[in-house]
C-alpha positions as semicolon CSV with decimal commas, in nm:
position;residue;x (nm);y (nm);z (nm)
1;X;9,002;10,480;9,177
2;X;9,121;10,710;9,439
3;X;8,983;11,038;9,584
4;X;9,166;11,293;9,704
5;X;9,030;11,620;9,859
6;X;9,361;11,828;9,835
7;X;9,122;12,182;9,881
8;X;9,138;12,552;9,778
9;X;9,368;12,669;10,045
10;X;9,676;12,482;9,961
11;X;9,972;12,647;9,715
12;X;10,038;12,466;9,400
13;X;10,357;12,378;9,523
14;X;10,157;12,214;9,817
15;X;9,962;12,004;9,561
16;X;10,253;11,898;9,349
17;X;10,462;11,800;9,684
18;X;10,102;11,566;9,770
19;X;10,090;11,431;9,470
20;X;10,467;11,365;9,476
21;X;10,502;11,226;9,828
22;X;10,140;11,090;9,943
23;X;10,030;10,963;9,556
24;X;10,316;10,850;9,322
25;X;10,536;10,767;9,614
26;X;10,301;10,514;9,737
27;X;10,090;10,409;9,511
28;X;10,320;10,460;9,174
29;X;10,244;10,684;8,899
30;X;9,883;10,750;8,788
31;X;9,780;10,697;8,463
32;X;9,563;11,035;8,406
33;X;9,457;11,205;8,728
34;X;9,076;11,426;8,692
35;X;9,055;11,778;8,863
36;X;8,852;12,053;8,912
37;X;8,905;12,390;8,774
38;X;9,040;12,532;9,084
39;X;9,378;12,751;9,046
40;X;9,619;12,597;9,238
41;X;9,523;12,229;9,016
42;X;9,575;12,398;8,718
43;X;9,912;12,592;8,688
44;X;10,250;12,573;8,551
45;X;10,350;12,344;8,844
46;X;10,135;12,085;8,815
47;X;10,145;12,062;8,418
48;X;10,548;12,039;8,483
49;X;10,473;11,766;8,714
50;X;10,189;11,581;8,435
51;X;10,507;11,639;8,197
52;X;10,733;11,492;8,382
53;X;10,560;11,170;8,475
54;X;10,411;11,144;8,169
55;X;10,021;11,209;8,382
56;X;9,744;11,294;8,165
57;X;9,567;11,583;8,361
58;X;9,198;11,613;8,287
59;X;8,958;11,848;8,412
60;X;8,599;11,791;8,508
61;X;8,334;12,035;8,458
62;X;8,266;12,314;8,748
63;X;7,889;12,371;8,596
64;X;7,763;12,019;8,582
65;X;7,952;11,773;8,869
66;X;7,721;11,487;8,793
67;X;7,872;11,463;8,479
68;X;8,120;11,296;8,713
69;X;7,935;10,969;8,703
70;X;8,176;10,720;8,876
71;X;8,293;10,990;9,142
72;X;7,934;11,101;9,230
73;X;7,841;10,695;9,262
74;X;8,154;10,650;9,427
75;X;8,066;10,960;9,693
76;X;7,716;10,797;9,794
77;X;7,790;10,444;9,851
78;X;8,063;10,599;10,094
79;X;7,802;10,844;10,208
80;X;7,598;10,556;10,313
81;X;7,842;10,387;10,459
82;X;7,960;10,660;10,665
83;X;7,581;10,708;10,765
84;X;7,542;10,360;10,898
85;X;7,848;10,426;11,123
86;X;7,797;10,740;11,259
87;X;7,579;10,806;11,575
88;X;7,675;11,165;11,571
89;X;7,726;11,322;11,206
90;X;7,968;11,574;11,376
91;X;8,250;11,379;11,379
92;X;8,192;11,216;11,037
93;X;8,593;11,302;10,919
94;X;8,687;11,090;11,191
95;X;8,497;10,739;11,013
96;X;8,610;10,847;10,680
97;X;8,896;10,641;10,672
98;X;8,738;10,360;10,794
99;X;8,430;10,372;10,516
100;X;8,691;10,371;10,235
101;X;8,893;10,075;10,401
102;X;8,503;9,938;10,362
103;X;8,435;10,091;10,043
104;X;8,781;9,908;9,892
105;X;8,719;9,579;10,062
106;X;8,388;9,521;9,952
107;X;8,363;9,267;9,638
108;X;8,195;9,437;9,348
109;X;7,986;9,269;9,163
110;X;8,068;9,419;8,828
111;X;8,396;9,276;8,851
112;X;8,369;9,034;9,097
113;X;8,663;9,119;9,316
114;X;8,738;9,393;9,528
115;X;8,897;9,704;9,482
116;X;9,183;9,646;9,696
117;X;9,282;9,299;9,532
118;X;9,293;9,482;9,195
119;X;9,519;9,718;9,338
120;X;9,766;9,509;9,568
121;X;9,745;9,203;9,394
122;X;9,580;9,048;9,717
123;X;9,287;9,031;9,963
124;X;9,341;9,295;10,263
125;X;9,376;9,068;10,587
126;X;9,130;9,260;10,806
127;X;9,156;9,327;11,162
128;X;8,881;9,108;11,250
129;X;9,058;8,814;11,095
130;X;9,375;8,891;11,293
131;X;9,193;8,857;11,637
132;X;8,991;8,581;11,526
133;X;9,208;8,398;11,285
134;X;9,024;8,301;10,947
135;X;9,077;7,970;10,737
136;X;9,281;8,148;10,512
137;X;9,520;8,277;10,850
138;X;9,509;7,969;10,969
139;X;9,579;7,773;10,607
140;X;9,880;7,993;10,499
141;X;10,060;7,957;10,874
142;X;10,071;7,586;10,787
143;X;10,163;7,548;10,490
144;X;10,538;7,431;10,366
145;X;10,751;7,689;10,177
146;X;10,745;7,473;9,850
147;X;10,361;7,437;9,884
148;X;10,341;7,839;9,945
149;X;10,514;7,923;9,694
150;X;10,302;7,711;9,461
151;X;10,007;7,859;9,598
152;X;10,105;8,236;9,549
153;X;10,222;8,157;9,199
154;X;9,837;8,055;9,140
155;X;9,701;8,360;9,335
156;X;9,925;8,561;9,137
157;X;9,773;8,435;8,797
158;X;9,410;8,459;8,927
159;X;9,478;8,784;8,991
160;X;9,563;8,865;8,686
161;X;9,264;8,696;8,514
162;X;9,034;8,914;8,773
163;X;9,216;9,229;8,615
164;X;9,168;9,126;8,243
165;X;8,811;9,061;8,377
166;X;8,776;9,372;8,545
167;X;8,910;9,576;8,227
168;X;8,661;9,414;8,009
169;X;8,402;9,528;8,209
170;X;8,517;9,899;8,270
């Protein structure tokens, strides 16, 4: 799950050129993407664009946002995370970034993974690991390319059992 806050201010050419370039560009095409009512998410441009990627294009309702269940759960674990990094809630924009990279490397225990392995097929090496090299770091730099290769090959089937998993329980 992704969130985007594309805003009232921006053109529906604007939106269909984000969605182009910063969504199906790098992250593929989405299955069904969920909107708002708002005017410039809901226009010939973007339905041309659902058409022509074959996006379902849902809209949530503008009386009733906790309705939203996943999004508003979603929005207050990353509330709290931003909380418990801020000092000063003025500049909370500036952590956002930084509480989703937490928010999609933390292992869920409804599935058992985390977000970002479902997505990329892999854990995220974090910075932290980089500067203070891990066992994994440490294991993969030694290992022979026959060995490797073995080893992805099983990471790349675990990974799909965590998806079936994951899909079972979503």
């Amino acid at each position: 799950m992704a969130i985007f806050n594309v805003g009232d201010g921006f053109t529906a050419k604007a939106v269909a050129r984000f969605l182009r370039r910063d969504v199906i560009a790098r992250y593929g095409v989405p299955v069904t993407i969920i909107t708002d009512n708002a005017k410039n998410l809901n226009n010939k441009v973007i339905d041309e664009l659902c058409a022509q990627f074959k996006i379902r294009h849902r809209n949530s309702t503008p009386y009733c946002p906790q309705m939203n269940g996943a999004v508003e759960a979603a929005n207050k674990n990353i509330k709290k995370i931003i909380e418990k990094m801020m000092v000063n809630y003025k500049d909370w924009h500036e952590m956002l970034p930084y509480a989703l990279l937490a928010y999609r490397t933390s292992i869920w225990t409804s599935i058992e993974t985390t977000p970002y392995s479902l997505v990329y097929g892999i854990e995220i090496v974090l910075s932290i690991e980089v500067e203070i090299p891990s066992m994994r770091i440490l294991a993969e730099a030694e290992l022979e390319e026959a060995k490797w290769a073995k080893q992805r090959y099983e990471q790349l089937n675990f990974i799909d059992e965590k998806r079936l998993k994951a899909l079972c329980h979503g």
